[in-house]
MARTOR-867610 format. One record per residue (C-alpha): residue number from 1; residue in three letters; x, y, z. Coordinates in steps of 0.1 Angstrom, whole numbers, plus 2048, in hexadecimal, padded with zeros to 3 digits. Layout:
residues N
pt torpa NUM vexvex ALA px X py Y pz Z
...
***
This chain:
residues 281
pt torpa 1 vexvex UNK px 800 py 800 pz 800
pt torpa 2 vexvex UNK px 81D py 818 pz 808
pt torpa 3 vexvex UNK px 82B py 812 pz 7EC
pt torpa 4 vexvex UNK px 811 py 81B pz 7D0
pt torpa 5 vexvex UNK px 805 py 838 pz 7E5
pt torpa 6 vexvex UNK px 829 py 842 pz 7E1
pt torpa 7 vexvex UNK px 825 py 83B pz 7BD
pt torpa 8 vexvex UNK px 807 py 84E pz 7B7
pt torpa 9 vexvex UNK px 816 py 86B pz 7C9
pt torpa 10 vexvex UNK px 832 py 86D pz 7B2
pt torpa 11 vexvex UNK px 819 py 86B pz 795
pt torpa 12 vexvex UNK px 802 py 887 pz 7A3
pt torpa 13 vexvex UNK px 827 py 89E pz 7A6
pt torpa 14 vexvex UNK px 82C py 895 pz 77F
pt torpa 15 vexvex UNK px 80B py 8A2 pz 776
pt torpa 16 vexvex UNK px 80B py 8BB pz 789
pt torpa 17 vexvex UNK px 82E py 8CA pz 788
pt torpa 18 vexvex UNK px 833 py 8C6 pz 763
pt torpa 19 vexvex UNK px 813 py 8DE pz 758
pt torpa 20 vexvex UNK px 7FE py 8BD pz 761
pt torpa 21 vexvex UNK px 7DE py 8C2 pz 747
pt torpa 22 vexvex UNK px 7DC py 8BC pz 729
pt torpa 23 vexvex UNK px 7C0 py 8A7 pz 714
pt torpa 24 vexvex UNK px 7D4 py 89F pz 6F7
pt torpa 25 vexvex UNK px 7D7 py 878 pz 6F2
pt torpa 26 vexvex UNK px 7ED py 85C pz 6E7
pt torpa 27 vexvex UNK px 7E6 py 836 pz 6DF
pt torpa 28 vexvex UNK px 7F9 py 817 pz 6DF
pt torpa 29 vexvex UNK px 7DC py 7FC pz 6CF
pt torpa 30 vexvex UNK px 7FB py 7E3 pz 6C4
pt torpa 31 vexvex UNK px 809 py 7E1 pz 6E9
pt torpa 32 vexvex UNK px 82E py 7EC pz 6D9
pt torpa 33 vexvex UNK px 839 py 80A pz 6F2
pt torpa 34 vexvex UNK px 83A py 81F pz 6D2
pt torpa 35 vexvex UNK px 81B py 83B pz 6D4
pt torpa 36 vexvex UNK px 80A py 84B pz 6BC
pt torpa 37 vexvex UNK px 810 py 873 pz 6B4
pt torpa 38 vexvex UNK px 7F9 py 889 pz 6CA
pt torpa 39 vexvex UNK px 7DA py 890 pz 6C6
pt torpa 40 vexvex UNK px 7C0 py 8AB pz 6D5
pt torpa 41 vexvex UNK px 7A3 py 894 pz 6C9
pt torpa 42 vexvex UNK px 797 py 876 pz 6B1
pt torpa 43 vexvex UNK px 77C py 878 pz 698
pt torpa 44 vexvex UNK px 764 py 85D pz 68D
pt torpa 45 vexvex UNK px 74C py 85E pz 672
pt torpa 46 vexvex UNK px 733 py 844 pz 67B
pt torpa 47 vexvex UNK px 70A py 83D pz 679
pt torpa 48 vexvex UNK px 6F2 py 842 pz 694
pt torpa 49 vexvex UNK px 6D3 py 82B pz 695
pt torpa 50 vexvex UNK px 6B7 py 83C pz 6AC
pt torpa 51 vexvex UNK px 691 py 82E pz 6BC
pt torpa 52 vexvex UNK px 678 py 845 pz 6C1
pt torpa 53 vexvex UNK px 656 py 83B pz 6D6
pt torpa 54 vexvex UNK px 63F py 857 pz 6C7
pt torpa 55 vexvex UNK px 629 py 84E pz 6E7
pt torpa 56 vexvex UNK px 63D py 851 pz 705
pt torpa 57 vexvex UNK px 65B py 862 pz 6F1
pt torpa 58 vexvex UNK px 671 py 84A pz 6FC
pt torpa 59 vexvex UNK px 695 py 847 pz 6EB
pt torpa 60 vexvex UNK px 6B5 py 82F pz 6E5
pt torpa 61 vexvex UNK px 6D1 py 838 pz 6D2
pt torpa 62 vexvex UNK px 6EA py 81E pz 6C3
pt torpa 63 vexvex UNK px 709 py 823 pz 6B2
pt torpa 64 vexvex UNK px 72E py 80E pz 6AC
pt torpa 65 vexvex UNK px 72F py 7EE pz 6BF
pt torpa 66 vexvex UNK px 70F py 7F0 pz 6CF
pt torpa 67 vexvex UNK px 6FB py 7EA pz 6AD
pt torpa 68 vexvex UNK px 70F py 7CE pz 6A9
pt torpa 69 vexvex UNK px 6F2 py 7B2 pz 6AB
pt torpa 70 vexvex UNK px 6D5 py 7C8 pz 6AD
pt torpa 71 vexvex UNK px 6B7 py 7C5 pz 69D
pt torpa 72 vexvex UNK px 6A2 py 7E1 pz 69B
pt torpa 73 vexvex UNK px 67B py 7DB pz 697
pt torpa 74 vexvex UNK px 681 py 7B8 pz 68A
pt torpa 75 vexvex UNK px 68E py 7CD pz 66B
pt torpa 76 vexvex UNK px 6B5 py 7B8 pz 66B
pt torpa 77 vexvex UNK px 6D2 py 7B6 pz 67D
pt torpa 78 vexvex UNK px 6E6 py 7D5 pz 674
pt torpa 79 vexvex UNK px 705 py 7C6 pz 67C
pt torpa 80 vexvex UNK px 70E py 7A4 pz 67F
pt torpa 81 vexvex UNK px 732 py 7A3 pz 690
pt torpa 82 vexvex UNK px 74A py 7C2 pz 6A1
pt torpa 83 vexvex UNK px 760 py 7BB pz 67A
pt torpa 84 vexvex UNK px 742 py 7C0 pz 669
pt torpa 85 vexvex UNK px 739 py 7DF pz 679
pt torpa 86 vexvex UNK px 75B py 7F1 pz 677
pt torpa 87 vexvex UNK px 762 py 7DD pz 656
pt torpa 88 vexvex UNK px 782 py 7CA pz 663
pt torpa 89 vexvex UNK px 78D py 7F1 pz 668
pt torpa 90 vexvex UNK px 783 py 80B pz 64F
pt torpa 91 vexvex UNK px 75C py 810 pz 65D
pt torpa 92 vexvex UNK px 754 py 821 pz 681
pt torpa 93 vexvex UNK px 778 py 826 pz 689
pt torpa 94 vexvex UNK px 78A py 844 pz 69A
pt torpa 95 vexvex UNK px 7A1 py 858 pz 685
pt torpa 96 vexvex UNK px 7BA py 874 pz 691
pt torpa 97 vexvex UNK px 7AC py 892 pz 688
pt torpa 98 vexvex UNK px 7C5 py 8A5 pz 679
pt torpa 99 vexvex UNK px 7C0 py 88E pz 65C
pt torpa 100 vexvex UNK px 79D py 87E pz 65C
pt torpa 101 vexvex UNK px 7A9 py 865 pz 63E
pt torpa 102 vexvex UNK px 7C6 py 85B pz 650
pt torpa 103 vexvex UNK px 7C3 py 846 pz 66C
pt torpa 104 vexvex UNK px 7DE py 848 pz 689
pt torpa 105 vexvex UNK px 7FC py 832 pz 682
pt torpa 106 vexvex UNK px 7F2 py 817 pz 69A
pt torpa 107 vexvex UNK px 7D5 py 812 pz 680
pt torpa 108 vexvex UNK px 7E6 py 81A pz 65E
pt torpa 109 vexvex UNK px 804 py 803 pz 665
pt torpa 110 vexvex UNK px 7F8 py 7E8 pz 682
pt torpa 111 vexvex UNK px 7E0 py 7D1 pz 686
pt torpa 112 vexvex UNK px 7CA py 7E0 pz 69F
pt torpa 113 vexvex UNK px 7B1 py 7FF pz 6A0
pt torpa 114 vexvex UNK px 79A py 812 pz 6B4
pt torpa 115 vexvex UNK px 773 py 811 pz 6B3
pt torpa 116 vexvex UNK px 755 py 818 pz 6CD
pt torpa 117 vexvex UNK px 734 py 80D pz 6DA
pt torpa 118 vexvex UNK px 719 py 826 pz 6E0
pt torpa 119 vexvex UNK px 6F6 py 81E pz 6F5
pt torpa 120 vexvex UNK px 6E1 py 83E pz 6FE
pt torpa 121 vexvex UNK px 6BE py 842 pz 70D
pt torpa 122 vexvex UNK px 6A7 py 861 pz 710
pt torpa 123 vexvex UNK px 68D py 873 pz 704
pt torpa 124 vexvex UNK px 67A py 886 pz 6E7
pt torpa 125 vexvex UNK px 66A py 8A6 pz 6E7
pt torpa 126 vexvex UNK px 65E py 8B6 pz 6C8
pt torpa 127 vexvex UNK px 66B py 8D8 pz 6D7
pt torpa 128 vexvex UNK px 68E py 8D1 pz 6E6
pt torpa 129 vexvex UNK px 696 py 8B3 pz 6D0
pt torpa 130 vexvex UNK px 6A7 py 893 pz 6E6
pt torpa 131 vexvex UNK px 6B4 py 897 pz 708
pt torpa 132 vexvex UNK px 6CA py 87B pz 710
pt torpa 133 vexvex UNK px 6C5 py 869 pz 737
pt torpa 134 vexvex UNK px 6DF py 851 pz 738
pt torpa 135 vexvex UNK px 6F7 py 837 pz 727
pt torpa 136 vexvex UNK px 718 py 831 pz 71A
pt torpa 137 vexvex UNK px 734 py 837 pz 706
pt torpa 138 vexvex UNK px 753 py 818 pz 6FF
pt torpa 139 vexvex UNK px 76F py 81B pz 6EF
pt torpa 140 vexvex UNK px 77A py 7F8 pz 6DE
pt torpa 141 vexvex UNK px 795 py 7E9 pz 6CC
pt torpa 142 vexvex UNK px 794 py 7D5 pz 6AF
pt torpa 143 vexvex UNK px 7B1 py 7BB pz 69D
pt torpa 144 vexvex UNK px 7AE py 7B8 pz 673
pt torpa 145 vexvex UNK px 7C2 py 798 pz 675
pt torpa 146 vexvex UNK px 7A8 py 78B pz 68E
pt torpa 147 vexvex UNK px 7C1 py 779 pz 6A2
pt torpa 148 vexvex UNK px 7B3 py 78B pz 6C4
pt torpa 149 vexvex UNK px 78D py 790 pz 6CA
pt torpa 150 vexvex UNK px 77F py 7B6 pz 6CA
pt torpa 151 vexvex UNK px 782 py 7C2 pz 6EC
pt torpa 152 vexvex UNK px 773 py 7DF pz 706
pt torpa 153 vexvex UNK px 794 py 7F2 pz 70D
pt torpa 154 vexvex UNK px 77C py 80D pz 71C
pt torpa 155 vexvex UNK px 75C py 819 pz 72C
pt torpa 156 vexvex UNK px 74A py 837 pz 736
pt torpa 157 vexvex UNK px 726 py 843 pz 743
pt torpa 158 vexvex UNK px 711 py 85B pz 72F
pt torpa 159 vexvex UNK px 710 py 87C pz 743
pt torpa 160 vexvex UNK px 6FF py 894 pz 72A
pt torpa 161 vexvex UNK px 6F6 py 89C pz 708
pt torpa 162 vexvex UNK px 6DE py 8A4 pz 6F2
pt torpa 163 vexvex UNK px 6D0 py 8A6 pz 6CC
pt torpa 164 vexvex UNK px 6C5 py 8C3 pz 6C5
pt torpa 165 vexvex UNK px 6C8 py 8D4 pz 69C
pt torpa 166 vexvex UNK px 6DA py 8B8 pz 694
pt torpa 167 vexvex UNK px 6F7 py 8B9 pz 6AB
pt torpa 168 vexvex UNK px 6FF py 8A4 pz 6C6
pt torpa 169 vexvex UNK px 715 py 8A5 pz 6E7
pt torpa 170 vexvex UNK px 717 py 88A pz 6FC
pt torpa 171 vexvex UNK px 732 py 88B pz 719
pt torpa 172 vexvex UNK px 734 py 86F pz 731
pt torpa 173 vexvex UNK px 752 py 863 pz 74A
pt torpa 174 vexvex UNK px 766 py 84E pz 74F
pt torpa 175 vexvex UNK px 778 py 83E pz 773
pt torpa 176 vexvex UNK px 792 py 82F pz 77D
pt torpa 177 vexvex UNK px 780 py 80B pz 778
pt torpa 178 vexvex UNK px 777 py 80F pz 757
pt torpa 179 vexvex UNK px 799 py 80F pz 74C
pt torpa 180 vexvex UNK px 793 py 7ED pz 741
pt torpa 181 vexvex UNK px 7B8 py 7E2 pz 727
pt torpa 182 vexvex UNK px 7D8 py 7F1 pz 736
pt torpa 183 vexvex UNK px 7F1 py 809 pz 725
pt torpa 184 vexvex UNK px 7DE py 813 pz 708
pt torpa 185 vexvex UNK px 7CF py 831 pz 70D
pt torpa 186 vexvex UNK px 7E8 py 84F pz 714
pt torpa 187 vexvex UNK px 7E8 py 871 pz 720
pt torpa 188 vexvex UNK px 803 py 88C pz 70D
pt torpa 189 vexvex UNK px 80C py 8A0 pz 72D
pt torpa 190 vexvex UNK px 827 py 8B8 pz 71B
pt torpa 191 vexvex UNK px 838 py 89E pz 703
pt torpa 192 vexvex UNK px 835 py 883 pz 725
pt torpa 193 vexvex UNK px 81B py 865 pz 722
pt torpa 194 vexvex UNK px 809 py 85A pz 73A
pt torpa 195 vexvex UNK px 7F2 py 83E pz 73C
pt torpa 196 vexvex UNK px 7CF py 844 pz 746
pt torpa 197 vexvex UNK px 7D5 py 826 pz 760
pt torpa 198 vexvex UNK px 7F1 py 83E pz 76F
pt torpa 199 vexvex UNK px 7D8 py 85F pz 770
pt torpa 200 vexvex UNK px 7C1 py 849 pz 784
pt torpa 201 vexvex UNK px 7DB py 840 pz 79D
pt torpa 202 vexvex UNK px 7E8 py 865 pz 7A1
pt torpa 203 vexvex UNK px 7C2 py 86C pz 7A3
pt torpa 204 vexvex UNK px 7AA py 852 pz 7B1
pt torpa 205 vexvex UNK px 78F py 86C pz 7B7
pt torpa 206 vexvex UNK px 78F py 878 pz 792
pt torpa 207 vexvex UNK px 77D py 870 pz 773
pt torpa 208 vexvex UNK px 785 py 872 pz 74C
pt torpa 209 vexvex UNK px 76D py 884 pz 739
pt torpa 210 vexvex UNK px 766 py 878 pz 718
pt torpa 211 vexvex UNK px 757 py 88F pz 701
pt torpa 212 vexvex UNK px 740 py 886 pz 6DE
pt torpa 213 vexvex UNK px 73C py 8A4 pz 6CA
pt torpa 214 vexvex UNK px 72B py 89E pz 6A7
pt torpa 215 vexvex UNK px 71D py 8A6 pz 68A
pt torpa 216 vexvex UNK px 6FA py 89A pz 672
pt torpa 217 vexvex UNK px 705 py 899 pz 654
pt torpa 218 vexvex UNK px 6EC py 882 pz 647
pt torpa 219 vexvex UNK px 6CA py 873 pz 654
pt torpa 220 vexvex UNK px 6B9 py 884 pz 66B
pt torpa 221 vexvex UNK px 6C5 py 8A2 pz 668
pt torpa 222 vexvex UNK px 6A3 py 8AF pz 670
pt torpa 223 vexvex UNK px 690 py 893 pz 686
pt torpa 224 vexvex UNK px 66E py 8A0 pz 684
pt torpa 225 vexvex UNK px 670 py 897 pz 65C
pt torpa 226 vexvex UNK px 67E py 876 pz 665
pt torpa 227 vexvex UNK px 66A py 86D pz 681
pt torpa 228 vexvex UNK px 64D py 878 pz 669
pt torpa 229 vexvex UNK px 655 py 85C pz 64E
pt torpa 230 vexvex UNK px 673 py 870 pz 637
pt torpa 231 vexvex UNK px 687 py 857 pz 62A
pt torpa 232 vexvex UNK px 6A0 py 871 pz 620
pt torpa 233 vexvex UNK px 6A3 py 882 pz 644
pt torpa 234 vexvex UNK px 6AA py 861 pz 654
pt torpa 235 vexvex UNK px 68B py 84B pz 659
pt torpa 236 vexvex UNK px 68F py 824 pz 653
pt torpa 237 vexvex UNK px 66D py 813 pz 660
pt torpa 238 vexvex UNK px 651 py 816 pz 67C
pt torpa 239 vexvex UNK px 642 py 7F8 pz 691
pt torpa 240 vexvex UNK px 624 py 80B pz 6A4
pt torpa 241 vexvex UNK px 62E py 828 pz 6B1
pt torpa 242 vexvex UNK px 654 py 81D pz 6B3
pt torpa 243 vexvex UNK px 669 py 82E pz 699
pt torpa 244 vexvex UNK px 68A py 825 pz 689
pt torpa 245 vexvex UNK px 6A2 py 842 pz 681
pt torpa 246 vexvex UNK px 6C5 py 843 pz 676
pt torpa 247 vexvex UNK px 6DA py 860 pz 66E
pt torpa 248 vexvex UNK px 707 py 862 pz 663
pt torpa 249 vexvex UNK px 71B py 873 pz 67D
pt torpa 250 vexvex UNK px 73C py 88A pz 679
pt torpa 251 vexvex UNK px 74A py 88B pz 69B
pt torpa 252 vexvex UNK px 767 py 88F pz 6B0
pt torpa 253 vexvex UNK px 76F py 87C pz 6D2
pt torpa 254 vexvex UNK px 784 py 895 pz 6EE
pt torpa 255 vexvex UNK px 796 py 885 pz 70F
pt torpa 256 vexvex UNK px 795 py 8A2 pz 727
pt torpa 257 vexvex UNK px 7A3 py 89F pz 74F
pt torpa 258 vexvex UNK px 79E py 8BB pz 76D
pt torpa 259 vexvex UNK px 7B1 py 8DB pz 76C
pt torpa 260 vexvex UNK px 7D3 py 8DA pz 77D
pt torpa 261 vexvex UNK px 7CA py 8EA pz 79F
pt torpa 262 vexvex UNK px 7B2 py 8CD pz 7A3
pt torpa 263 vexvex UNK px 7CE py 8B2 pz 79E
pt torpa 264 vexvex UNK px 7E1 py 8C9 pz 7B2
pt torpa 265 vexvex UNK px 7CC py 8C4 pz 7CF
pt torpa 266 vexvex UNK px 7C8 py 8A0 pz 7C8
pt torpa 267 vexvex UNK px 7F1 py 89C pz 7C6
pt torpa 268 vexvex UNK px 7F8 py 8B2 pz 7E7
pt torpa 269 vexvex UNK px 7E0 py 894 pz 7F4
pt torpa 270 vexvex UNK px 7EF py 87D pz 7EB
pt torpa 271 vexvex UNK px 810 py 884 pz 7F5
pt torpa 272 vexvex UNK px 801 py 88C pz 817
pt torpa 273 vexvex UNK px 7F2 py 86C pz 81D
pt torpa 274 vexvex UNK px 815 py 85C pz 813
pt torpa 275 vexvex UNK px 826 py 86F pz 82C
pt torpa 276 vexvex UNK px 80C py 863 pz 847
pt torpa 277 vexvex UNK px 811 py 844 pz 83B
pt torpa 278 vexvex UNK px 837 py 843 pz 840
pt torpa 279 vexvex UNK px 835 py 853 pz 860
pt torpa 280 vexvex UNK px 81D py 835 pz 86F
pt torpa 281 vexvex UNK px 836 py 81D pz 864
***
């Protein structure tokens, strides 16, 4: 016990001491120690597929990995396997967005890339559009050889968000157990990575704030027309009063962690407790 609050302490001091925020990002999806360039965000152009109850207003929102399987209104499985749905990686996949054709090198070159599973639940309201309650956003990684099974390298609970004029924020956060794979995921702290594991143990109390910020940019655009029967805005069939809606997405995916007097005050407690520690033993 000594010895990791010790270790955490040290951590905290690194974050702190060294300009300690920063939400740019690195990845290491092929487990090789070498990182990809920094990056302030990805970006993903992927399709929504929506339910709307026109009775109670009721609403759930699929997209990446969660569709996988799903059959809405008895209408077909949209898609049959995690490959199928990112197309052994060149479908639903995030890209650094400095170059949204290119993905980052651990895609391009290696064998393994980055996808994500989205779940959300709210309501409808002709006036304010849908307000989101709850769900989740998961970041997954995928393999094009197929010689390791799709896996949940990350999870986080919806927090907000909204569709409103066809744009949609959804932020949700993340803690320290839904870290789920080790040593992938990567903070840039001035040129110095480290590990989303290691912010965790510098800062047990905090959260990771994972941000969706997108774009229609086909679909339902406008969700009256589609909920209305438009084909061309989005609408794909109707069982009663449930309706099937599905719009294509431009967005971009943000890490962001607290300010630095925050960790500041987290480190400073840290190292206290330490120091208790080692004067007790």
């Amino acid at each position: 016990m000594k010895l990791s609050i010790l270790k955490a302490a040290v951590i905290a001091s690194v974050l702190v001491f060294n300009t300690a925020y920063a939400d740019s990002i690195q990845i290491d999806l092929n487990d090789d120690q070498t990182l990809s360039d920094s990056m302030d965000r990805l970006g993903v152009f992927y399709s929504s597929h929506t339910t709307v109850d026109l009775g109670t207003g009721a609403v759930h929102t699929y997209a990446g990995n969660s569709l996988v399987g799903l059959d809405l209104l008895g209408l077909g499985v949209i898609h049959s396997s995690f490959s199928d749905m990112t197309n052994n990686g060149s479908a639903n996949i995030f890209v650094d967005t400095t170059d949204l054709f290119n993905l980052f090198d651990e895609g391009v070159a290696g064998n393994s890339y980055l996808s994500f599973g989205v779940d959300l639940i709210g309501t409808f309201n002709i006036a304010t559009g849908i307000t989101y309650s709850s769900g989740s956003l998961n970041l997954w990684q995928g393999f094009k050889d197929g010689s390791t099974a799709d896996r949940m390298i990350m999870s986080s609970t919806f927090l907000s968000g909204g569709l409103t004029a066809g744009n949609q924020d959804i932020l949700s956060l993340s803690g320290q157990a839904d870290i789920l794979v080790d040593d992938i995921m990567y903070f840039d702290q001035n040129g110095t990575p480290i590990g989303f594991e290691e912010y965790f143990l510098a800062n047990p109390l905090a959260d990771i704030r994972l941000t969706i910020d997108q774009n229609v940019v086909n679909g339902a655009g406008s969700l009256v027309e589609a909920l209305g029967g438009n084909v061309d805005k989005g609408f794909i069939g109707q069982v009663g009063d449930l309706v099937y809606v599905s719009a294509e997405h431009n967005a971009s995916l943000t890490f962001d962690v607290p300010e630095p007097t925050s960790l500041a005050i987290l480190g400073l407690g840290l190292l206290g407790l330490a120091g208790i520690r080692l004067r007790k033993e």
